[in-house]
N, C-alpha and C positions, 0 to 999 in steps of 0.2 A: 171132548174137543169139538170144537164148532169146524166144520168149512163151508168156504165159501168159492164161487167157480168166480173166475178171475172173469173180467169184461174180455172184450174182443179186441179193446184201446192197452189196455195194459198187456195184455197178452203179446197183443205186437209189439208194443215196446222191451218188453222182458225179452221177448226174440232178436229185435234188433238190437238190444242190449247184450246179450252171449254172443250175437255172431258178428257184430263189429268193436265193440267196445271190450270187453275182458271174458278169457277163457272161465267157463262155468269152475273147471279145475282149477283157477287161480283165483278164482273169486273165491271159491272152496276154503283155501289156503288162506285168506285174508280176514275172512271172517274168525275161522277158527285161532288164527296170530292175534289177532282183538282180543278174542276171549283168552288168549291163556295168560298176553300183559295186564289186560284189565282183573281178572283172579289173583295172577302174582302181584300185584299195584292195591290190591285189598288184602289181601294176605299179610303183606308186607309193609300195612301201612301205608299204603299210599308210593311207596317206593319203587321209580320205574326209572330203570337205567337209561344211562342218557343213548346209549346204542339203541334201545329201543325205540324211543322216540319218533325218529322218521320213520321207522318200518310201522309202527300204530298210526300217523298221522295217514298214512299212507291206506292202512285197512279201514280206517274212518271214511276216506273219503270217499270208498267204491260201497261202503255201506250204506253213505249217503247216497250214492247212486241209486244204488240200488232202492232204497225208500221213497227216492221220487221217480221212479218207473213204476211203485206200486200203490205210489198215492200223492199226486206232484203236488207240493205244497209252495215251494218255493219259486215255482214257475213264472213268470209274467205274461199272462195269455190275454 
């Protein structure tokens, strides 16, 4: 497994990211809600209840978050 030490730029964002934007603990929680619809949504064909729906739209977006705190792609700088 490769690592790598994060910059001094991300690192502070990943900070201000847990301490104003979403508990580390809930972030936790939303990642892990992503992967268990996305397994049950391949398992099943592709078949993802519609209750789930907002709650995945929901662990997408802080995932996306979270990807552009650790490498802003999307940004307009």
């Amino acid at each position: 497994m490769k690592t790598n030490t994060l910059s001094k730029e991300a690192e502070t964002r990943l900070i201000d990211f847990f301490n104003h934007t979403i508990d580390p603990v809930e972030m936790a929680k939303a990642i892990r809600h992503a992967n268990h619809i996305l397994a049950l949504g391949v398992i099943r064909e592709h078949e993802i209840l519609e209750k789930e729906r907002a709650s995945l739209e929901s662990s997408f977006y802080w995932l996306n978050e979270l990807a552009e705190i650790l490498n802003p792609y999307l940004c307009e700088e």
